[in-house]
Steps between C-alpha positions, in 0.01 A plus 500: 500500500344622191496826343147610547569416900841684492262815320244439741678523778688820385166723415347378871793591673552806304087586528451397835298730777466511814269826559221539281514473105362539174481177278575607120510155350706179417851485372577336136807293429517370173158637352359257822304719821633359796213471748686473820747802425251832507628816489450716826525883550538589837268800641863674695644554157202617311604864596766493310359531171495284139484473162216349307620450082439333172426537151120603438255250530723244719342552853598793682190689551340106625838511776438836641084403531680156712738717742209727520262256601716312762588855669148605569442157631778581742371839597708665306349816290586512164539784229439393127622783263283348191593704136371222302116487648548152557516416881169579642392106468672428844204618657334197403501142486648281225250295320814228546577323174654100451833640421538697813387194649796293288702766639484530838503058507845538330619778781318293777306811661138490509319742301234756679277738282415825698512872444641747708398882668587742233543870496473639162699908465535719260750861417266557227178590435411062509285402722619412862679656778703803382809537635628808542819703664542892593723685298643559872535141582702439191751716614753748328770220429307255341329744277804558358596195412189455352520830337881441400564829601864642501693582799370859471115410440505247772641770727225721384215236575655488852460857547136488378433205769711703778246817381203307512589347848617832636208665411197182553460491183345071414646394180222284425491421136681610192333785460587629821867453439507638092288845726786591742769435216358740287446749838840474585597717136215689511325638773682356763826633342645711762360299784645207412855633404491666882458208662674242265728652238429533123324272303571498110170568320663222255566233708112541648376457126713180421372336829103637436581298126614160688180540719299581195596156335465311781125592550487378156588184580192527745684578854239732579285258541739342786600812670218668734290359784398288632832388601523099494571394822790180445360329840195414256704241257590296840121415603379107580191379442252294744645177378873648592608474148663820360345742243603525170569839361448505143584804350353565160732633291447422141444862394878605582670261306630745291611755743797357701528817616197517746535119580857597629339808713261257656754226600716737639243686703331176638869372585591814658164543666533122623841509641409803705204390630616111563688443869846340491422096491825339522481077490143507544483220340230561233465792257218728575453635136576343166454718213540358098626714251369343193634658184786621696675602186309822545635610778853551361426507127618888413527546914814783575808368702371700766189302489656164433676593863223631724355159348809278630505691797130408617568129365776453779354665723105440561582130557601589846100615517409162438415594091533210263576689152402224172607604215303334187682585124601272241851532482719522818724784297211716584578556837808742540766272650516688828142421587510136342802405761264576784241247360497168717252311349567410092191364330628449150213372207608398128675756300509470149776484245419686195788712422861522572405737741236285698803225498730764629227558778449193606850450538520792738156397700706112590727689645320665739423150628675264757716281313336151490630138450132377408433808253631654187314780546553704185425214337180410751375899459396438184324162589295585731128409484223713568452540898821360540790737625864492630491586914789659686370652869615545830483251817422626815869541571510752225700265275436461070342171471601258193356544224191291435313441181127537596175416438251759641189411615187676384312805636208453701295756364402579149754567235265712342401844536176603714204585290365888582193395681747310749742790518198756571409238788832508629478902504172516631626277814818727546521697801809696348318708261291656682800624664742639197221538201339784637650819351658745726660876391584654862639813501895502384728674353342593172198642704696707746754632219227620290301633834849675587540627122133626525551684806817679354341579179194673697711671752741598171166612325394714799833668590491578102081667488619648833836651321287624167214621759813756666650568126146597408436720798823624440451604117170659640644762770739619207220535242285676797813709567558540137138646422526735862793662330397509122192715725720749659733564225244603279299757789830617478533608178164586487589760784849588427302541109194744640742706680742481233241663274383772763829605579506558142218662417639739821748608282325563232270688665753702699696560136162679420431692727843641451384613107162641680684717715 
């Protein structure tokens, strides 16, 4: 028996599936794609998240539009997180090309040119369906983390959520939240150290800074209302294909900061909202984190946890988490180990460094008698990638050298008059574009200050009112005896002088006599 039928064997037996799957391509042996020995995902295991990475320019952004594509065909929705502006060309066709044709003869797959139902979003001010989350929703520990607030602050910011839900006050937006922070040290001083103990004018300050910096980075655009319903990303379309979330995000690139808030609200918001799925035996969400780097690029520990934390545990909500970066050292090592499926493009060898790199990245990889993968990393042809999933048993598959087959759609971007058609057709933005302010905490704090102030202002006029009626009797009373005093005199004068001239008349009459 020869070799190839030996390899052959090994990747069917290893790739083989039952249940439905996802085809990803052909397996290489010796720089030959072995028709007969494709490269199966199955559905059951796509919950339980992967890795999509390579050097720049070697394919990954072309795999992720591929497992995409072959979800929504299954009815699976998908979420696209796209920071490079570069994905909204699944929405239609490929114009096809002879060497995707080449190609897909060498894989032995047929190709099909189609688009697919897209949904394009937005946290910014872009154009398509905002997505937004309450200040309220968010919730007093995450906001924390976010924040990176100390031990103290974050018990302060759990105070000002208790306060707020004590007293139906909606935390709505930032605004609303920075408003009762600054109450609680000013007018709401005393009320609030009744009910809930002291609460360092300091500490308040340090956390209104933290907020401060993180509307900078634009988060007041994402918290307020409408509130983005998560039930939205999961809808089918008339053909039973799966939509295709795309969120713009090309604008945040540089602000890691308010691309972490966002994942971390929509994975919080999704694993609250999702039911329990157990072996289902298909995912019901798969979201890619393209870029993932930015996630955990200057992320806190605390962060970095609440992020491995919802990586272990939304898979049980039937959550596919794909991680895209270029380097597998990107991903903290505690998320990376929960990753079952291992896409792995070129890397390049540059520098010592990159060497050392690549050396670590083989060794995240089965052990292979057909492979020397560090040597094979660095070999790797454009849409061509090392595979390592999961079979339906839950089991690492070997390790396959791979030719992927092309996307379906365009591998270009979407020209504006097609996007605009796109968001003319949506029935989502009707929904979350139109801006709301209901009333919320900021309102009813400064309603409540108002109310003080006048009722402060009247007890004062109605205080000067009695100090000035007061100051009047005395003057009145002042005057009435100034009157009398002087009658007096005037009296106690008139007699004074008769009784003297009395005298002296009484002293002459004496000398007369």
């Amino acid at each position: 028996m020869s070799n190839k039928t030996v390899f052959t064997d090994h990747i069917t037996k290893g790739y083989t599936a039952k249940g439905d799957f996802i085809t990803l391509g052909a397996a290489i042996l010796a720089e030959e794609t072995i028709a007969d020995a494709h490269i199966k995902i199955p559905l059951k295991t796509l919950n339980r998240h992967g890795l999509i990475a390579g050097a720049t320019g070697t394919g990954k952004t072309k795999t992720l539009q591929v497992l995409a594509e072959n979800l929504s065909d299954k009815g699976i929705p998908v979420v696209l997180m796209d920071l490079k502006g570069d994905l909204s060309g699944i929405a239609a066709a490929s114009a096809g090309h002879p060497k995707i044709d080449e190609r897909h003869d060498k894989i032995g797959i047929p190709f099909e040119s189609k688009g697919f139902p897209v949904e394009i979003m937005s946290l910014s001010e872009q154009e398509g369906v905002r997505l937004r989350a309450t200040v309220s929703e968010f919730g007093p520990i995450l906001l924390s983390r976010i924040l990176d607030a100390t031990e103290t602050q974050a018990g302060i910011i759990a105070v000002i959520f208790k306060y707020c839900d004590d007293n139906k006050l909606p935390l709505l937006d930032l605004k609303d939240f920075k408003k009762v922070l600054q109450y609680a040290t000013q007018e709401g001083k005393k009320e609030m150290e009744q009910e809930y103990g002291r609460i360092s004018s300091s500490s308040t300050g340090s956390i209104l800074r933290k907020v401060v910096a993180l509307e900078q980075q634009g988060a007041d655009h994402f918290f307020g209302e409408r509130s983005f319903e998560v039930e939205d990303l999961c809808r089918i379309d008339e053909n039973g294909r799966g939509y295709i979330n795309i969120i713009r995000l090309t604008d945040i690139q540089d602000k890691p900061k308010l691309f972490s808030t966002f994942m971390l609200s929509l994975l919080a918001e999704i694993y609250s909202t999702f039911p329990e799925q157990g072996d289902s035996g298909r995912p019901e969400l798969v979201l890619f984190l393209d870029e993932a780097h930015l996630i955990f690029n200057k992320a806190s520990d605390a962060l970095l946890d609440q992020i491995e934390n919802m990586v272990k545990l939304i898979r049980s909500k039937g959550i596919g988490l794909y991680f895209v970066t270029q380097n597998p050292s990107d991903i903290p090592d505690g998320v990376l180990g929960q990753l079952g499926l291992k896409i792995q493009h070129a890397l390049r060898a540059f520098t010592a460094k990159d060497r050392k790199t690549i050396k670590l990245t083989a060794q995240n990889y089965p052990l292979s008698t057909y492979y020397n993968t560090e040597e094979l990393l660095t070999n790797l042809g454009i849409g061509e990638a090392l595979v390592t999933a999961l079979d339906e048993k839950g089991r690492p598959t070997p390790l396959a050298a791979t030719m992927l087959r092309a996307p379906m759609s365009r591998m270009d971007v979407l020209t504006q008059t097609e996007i605009q058609e796109i968001l003319d057709n949506s029935n989502l933005i009707s929904k979350y574009n139109e801006p709301l302010d209901n009333e919320s905490a900021y309102e009813i704090l400064n309603k409540k200050i108002e109310k003080a102030e006048a009722e402060e202002s009247k007890e004062n006029a109605k205080k000067e009112q009695e100090k000035l009626n007061k100051t009047n009797r005395n003057s009145r009373s002042r005057r009435s005896n100034s009157t009398g005093s002087t009658a007096s005199k005037a009296v106690i004068k008139v007699l004074t002088s008769a009784t003297f001239i009395r005298g002296a008349l009484g002293i002459l009459n004496k000398f007369l006599k």
